[in-house]
Structures are given as structure tokens and as C-alpha cells.
MIZAZA-215278 format. One record per residue (C-alpha): residue in one letter; x, y, z; residue number from 1. Coordinates in steps of 0.25 Angstrom, whole numbers, plus 5000, padded with zeros to 4 digits. Each point is the difference from the previous one (the first is absolute). Example, Ala and Ser with C-alpha at 12.3 -4.5 7.8 and 13.67 -1.06 7.14 Angstrom:
// MIZAZA-215278
@resn->A&px->5049&py->4982&pz->5031&resi->1
@resn->S&px->5006&py->5014&pz->4998&resi->2
//
This chain:
// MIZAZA-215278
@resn->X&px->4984&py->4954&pz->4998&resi->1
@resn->X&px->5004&py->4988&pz->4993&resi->2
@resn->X&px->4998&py->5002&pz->4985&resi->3
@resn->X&px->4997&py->5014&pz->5000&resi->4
@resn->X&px->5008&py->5003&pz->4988&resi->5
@resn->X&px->4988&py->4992&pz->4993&resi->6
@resn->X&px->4988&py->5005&pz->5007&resi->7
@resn->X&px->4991&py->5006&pz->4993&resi->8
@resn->X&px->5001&py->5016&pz->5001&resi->9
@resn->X&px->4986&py->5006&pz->4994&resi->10
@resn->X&px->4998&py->4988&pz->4990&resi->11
@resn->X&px->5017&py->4999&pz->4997&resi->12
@resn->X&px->5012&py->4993&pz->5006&resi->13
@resn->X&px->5007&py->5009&pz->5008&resi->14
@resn->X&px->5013&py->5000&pz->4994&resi->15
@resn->X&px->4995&py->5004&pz->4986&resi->16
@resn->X&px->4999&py->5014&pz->5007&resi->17
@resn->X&px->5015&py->5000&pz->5001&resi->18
@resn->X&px->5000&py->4993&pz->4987&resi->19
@resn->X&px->4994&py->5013&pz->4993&resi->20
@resn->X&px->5009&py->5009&pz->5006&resi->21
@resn->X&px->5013&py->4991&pz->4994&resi->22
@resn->X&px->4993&py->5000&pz->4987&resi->23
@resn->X&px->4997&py->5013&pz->4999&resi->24
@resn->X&px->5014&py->5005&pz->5003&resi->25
@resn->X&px->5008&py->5006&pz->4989&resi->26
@resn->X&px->5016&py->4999&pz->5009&resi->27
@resn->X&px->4999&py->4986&pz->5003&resi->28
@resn->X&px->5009&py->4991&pz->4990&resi->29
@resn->X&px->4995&py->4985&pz->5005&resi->30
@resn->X&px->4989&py->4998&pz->5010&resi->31
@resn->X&px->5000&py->4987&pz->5008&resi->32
@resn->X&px->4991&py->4993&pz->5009&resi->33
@resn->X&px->5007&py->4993&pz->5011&resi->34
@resn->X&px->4991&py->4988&pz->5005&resi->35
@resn->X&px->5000&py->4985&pz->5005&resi->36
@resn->X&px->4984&py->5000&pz->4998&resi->37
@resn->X&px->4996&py->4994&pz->4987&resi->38
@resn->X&px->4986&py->5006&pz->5000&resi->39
@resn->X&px->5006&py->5015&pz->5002&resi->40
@resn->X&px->5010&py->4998&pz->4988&resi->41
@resn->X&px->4990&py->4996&pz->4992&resi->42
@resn->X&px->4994&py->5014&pz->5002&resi->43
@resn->X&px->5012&py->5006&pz->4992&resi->44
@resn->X&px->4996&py->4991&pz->4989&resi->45
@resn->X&px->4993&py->5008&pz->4992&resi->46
@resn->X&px->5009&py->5013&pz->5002&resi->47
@resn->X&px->5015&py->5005&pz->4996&resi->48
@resn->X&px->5004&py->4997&pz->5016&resi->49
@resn->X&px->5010&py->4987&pz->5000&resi->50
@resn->X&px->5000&py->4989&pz->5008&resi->51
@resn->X&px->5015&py->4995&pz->4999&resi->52
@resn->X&px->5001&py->4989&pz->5011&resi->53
@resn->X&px->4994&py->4996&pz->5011&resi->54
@resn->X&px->5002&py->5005&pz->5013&resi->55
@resn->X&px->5005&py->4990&pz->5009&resi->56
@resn->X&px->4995&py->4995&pz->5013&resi->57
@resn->X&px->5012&py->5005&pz->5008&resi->58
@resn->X&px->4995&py->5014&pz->4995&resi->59
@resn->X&px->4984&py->5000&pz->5002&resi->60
@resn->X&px->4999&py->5000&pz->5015&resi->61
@resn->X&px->4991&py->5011&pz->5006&resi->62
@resn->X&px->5013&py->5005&pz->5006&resi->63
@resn->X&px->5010&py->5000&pz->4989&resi->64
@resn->X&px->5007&py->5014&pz->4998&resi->65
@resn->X&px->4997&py->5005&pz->4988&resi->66
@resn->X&px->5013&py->5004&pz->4998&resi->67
@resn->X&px->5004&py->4985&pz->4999&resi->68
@resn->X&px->4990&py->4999&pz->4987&resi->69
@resn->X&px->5003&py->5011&pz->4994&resi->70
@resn->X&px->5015&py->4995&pz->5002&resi->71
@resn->X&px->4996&py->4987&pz->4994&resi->72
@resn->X&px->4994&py->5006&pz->4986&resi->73
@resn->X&px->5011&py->5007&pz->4998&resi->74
@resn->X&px->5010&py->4990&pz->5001&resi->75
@resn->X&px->4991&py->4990&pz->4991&resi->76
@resn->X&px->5001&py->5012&pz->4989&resi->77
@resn->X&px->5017&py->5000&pz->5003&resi->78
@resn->X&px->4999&py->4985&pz->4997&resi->79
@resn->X&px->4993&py->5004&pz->4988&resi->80
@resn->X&px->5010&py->5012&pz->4996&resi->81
@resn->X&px->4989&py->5009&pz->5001&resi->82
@resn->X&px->5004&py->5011&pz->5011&resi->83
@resn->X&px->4992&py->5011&pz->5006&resi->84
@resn->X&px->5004&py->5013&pz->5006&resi->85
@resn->X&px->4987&py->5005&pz->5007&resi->86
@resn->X&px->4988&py->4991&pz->5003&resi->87
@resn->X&px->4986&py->5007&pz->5005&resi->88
@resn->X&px->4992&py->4992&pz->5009&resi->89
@resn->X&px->4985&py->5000&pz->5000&resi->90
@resn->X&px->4995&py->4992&pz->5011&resi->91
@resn->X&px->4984&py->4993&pz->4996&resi->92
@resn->X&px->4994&py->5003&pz->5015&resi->93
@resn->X&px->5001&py->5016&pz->4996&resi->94
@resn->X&px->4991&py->4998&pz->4989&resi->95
@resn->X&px->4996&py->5016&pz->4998&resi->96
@resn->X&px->5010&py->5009&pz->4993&resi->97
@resn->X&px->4996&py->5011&pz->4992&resi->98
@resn->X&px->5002&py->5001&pz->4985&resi->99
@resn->X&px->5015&py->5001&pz->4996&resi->100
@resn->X&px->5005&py->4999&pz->5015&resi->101
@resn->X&px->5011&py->4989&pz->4996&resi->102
@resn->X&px->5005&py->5008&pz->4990&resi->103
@resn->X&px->5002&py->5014&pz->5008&resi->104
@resn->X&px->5007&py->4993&pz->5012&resi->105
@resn->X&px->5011&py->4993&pz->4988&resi->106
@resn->X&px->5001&py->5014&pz->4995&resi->107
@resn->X&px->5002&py->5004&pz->5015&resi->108
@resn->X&px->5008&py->4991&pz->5003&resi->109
@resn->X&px->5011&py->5003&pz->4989&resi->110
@resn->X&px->4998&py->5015&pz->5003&resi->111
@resn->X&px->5004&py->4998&pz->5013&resi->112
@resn->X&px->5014&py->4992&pz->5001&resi->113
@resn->X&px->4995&py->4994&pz->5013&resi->114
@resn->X&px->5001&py->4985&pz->5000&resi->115
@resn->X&px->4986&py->4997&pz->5002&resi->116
@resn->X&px->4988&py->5007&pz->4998&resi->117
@resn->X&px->4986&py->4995&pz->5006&resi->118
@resn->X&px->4984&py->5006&pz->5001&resi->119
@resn->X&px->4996&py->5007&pz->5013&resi->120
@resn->X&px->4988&py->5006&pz->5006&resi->121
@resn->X&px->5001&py->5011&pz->5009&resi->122
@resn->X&px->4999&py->4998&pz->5017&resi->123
@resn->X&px->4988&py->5005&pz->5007&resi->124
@resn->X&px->5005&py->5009&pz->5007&resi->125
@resn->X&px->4996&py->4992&pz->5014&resi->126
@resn->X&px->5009&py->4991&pz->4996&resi->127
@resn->X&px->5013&py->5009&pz->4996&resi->128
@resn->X&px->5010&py->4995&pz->5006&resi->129
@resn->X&px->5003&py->5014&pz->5008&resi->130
@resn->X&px->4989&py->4994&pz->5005&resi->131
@resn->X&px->5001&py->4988&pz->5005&resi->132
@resn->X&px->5004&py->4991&pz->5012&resi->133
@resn->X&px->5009&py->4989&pz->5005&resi->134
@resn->X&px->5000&py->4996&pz->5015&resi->135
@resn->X&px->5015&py->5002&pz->5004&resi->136
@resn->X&px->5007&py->4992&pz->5011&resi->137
@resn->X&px->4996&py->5007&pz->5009&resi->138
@resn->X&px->4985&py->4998&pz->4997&resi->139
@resn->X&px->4998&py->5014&pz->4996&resi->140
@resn->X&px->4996&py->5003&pz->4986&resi->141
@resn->X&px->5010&py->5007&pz->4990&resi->142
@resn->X&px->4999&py->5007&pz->4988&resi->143
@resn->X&px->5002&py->4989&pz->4988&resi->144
@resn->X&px->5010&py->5009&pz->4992&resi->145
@resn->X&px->5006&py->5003&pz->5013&resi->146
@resn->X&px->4999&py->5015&pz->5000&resi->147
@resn->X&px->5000&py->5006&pz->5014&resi->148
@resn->X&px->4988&py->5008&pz->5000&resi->149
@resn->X&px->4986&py->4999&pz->4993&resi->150
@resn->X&px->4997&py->5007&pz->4988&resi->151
@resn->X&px->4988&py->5008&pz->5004&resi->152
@resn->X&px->4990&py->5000&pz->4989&resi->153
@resn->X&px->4999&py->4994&pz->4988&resi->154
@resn->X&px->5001&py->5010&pz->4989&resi->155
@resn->X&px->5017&py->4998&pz->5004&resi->156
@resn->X&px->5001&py->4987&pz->4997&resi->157
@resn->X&px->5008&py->4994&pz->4989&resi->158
@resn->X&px->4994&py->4992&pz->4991&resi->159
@resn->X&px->5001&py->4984&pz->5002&resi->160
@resn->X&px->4997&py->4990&pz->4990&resi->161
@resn->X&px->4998&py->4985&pz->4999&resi->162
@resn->X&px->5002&py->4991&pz->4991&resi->163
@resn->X&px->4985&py->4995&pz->4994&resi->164
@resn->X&px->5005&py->4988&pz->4994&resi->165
@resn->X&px->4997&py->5004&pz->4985&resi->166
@resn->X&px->5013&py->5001&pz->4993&resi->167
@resn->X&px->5016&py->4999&pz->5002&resi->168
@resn->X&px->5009&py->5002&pz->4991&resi->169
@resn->X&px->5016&py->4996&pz->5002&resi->170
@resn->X&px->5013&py->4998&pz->4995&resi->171
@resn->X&px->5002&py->4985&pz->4998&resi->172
@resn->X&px->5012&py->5000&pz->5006&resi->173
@resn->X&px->4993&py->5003&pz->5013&resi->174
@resn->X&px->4995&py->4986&pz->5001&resi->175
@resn->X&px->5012&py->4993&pz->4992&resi->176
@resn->X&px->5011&py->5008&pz->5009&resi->177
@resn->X&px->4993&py->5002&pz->5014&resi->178
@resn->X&px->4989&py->4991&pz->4999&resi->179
@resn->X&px->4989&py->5013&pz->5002&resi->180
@resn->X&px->4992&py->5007&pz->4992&resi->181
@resn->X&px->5004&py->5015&pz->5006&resi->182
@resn->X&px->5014&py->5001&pz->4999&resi->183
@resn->X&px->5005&py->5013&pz->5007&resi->184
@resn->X&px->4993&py->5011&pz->4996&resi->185
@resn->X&px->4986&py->4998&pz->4997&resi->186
@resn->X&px->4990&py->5013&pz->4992&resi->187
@resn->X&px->4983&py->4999&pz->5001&resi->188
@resn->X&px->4988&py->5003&pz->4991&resi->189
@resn->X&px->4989&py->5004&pz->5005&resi->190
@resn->X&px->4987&py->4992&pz->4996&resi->191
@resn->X&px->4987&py->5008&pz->4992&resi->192
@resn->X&px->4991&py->4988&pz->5000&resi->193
@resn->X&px->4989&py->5004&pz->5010&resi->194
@resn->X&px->4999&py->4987&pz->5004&resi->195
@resn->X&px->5007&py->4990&pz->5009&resi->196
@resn->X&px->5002&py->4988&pz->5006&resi->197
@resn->X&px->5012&py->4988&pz->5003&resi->198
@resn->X&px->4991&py->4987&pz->5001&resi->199
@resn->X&px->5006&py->4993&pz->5010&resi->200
@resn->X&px->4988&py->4995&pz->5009&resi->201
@resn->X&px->4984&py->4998&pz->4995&resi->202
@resn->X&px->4996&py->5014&pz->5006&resi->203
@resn->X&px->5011&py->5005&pz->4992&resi->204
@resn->X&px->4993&py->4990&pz->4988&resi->205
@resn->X&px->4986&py->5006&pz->5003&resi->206
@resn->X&px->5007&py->5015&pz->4998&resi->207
@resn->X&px->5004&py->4996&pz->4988&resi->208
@resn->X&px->4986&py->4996&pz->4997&resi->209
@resn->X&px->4995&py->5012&pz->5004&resi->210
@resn->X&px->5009&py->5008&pz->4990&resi->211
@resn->X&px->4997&py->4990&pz->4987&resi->212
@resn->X&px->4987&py->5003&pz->5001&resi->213
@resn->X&px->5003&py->5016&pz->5001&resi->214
@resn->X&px->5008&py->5001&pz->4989&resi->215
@resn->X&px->4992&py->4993&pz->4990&resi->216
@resn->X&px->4988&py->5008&pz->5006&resi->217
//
């Protein structure tokens, strides 16, 4: 979805959602929009979020990791003798967190000790893991976890998370040592927002729509 971070959401650009929650946040030191779109920074304009630089072209492709612009933030702030031991990323295609969410996975985060920390939302449990299939070799299926035998019902399954996309959290050396955001060990927060969605495609764009209008309802 070309310039979706744009799009009007319910009568707003869709990255003021992710604005508000960097604006409200009362753990973030220095919040930055990293950008090569002209149009989208001038969004920030009338805010306390920074536009530093532009990002370069080399760094906007669709496919660019985004450990890689992350990387490239950090080390435009060395050049500036400003360094940074913890950045939290908030991604503009999850635009609905719930009020103070930033703030309780930084808190999480440092409680933890683990080198990264992101959002999650619980598995179905048709979808655990413990429950799921890969064909092997021989073209029979096998359990995903490789466990030998099935677990029989659900009320035994662990619990299995995925990340939703909202909010990470990590060390800075992360990317400036290992050029990922995870490290090695890695802790979770749960989110409370009842609702949901990682726009990445125009249905996931009209169930984005379909929440706007039921939260301002």
C-alpha cells in the first residue's frame, strides 16, 4: 500500500496514531521520525517528535530491514556525540495501542534484564504450535515442535504468543553490535488494547477502518 503512512485513518493520517502514543509517553528521552518522505515529516511539524535527517534512498526500499534504519539513526546521533543505550521502536502500520502501552513495555523491559522486549497477542489455540503441521521428507506430516505425540486437548497446551507488531524495545547495542534488534534473550508484554490490526495489505487497511469508526463510536 504505497503511502499508507499517510492515508487517511477516520479523518487522520495514519501515522499520528503512532505519533500520540510517542507523545504521550513519559520514558521516552528523544523521539524521532525516521523518513525520506517530505510529506510524512512535515506531519511531525507541529509536535515534539524530531526530524534529524533524512533518510536516504539506499534505506526506504519496501524490503529494507529495519534493523539497518535503526542502525543508521543511531550512528547519525554517535556522529553527533549523542549516544543511546535503549531505543523503543513504534512501527506507524500498528496504529492502535492502548493508553500508556509504550510506557509499560520500557518499564517491562528494564525489569526484565533480557535484551529486548516486544508486544505479543496470544495464539489461538488452533494455531499453538503443539498444534501445528510441517510435511517432512518423507511427505508425512510432523508435529511443528517436533514432539512425538499429539497433545490431546487443548486445556494442556502452553501458551504461544506472537508478536503483534506494536512495540519493541531493545538494547542499542543489539543493532550496533549484532546488527538485530533481539540480542539473545528476548521478554514479552502482553497487549490490553482490545483491538488490532498490522496494516500490510488494503483488507488489513479496511479493518483498520472498521476499528476508527468503533472507537470513536
Amino acid at each position: 500500500m504505497p503511502g499508507k503512512n499517510i492515508k487517511l485513518l477516520n479523518g487522520r493520517p495514519l501515522i499520528a496514531y503512532t505519533f500520540d502514543a510517542a507523545i504521550e509517553s513519559h520514558l521516552i528521552d528523544r523521539t524521532i521520525l525516521s523518513t525520506d518522505s517530505a510529506a510524512i515529516a512535515s506531519l511531525a511539524d507541529s509536535t515534539i517528535i524530531e526530524v534529524p535527517f533524512m533518510r536516504p534512498s539506499h534505506l526506504s526500499a519496501d524490503h529494507t530491514p529495519t534493523a539497518e534504519v535503526i542502525k543508521h539513526a543511531l550512528n547519525y546521533f554517535t556522529r553527533k556525540g549523542h549516544s543511546y543505550d535503549t531505543v523503543c521502536l513504534l512501527q506507524p502500520t500498528c496504529p492502535f495501542r492502548s493508553a500508556g502501552f509504550a510506557d509499560k513495555c520500557i518499564k517491562a523491559f528494564k525489569d526484565s534484564g533480557a535484551d529486548c522486549l516486544f508486544s505479543v497477542k496470544r495464539v489461538p489455540h488452533e494455531f499453538n504450535p503443539h498444534w501445528v503441521f510441517t510435511p517432512g521428507a518423507d511427505g508425512f506430516l510432523q508435529i511443528s515442535t517436533g514432539d512425538e505425540s499429539i497433545i490431546p486437548n487443548r486445556q494442556l497446551l502452553p501458551p504461544a504468543y506472537a508478536r503483534d507488531g506494536s512495540v519493541y524495545v531493545f538494547k542499542a547495542d543489539n543493532i550496533l553490535l549484532h546488527n538485530n534488534i533481539y540480542g539473545k534473550t528476548i521478554s514479552y508484554l502482553e497487549s490490553d488494547s482490545p483491538w488490532h490490526v498490522n496494516i500490510d495489505t488494503a483488507e488489513d487497511w479496511k479493518q483498520a477502518e472498521k476499528i476508527a469508526m468503533l472507537k470513536v463510536a
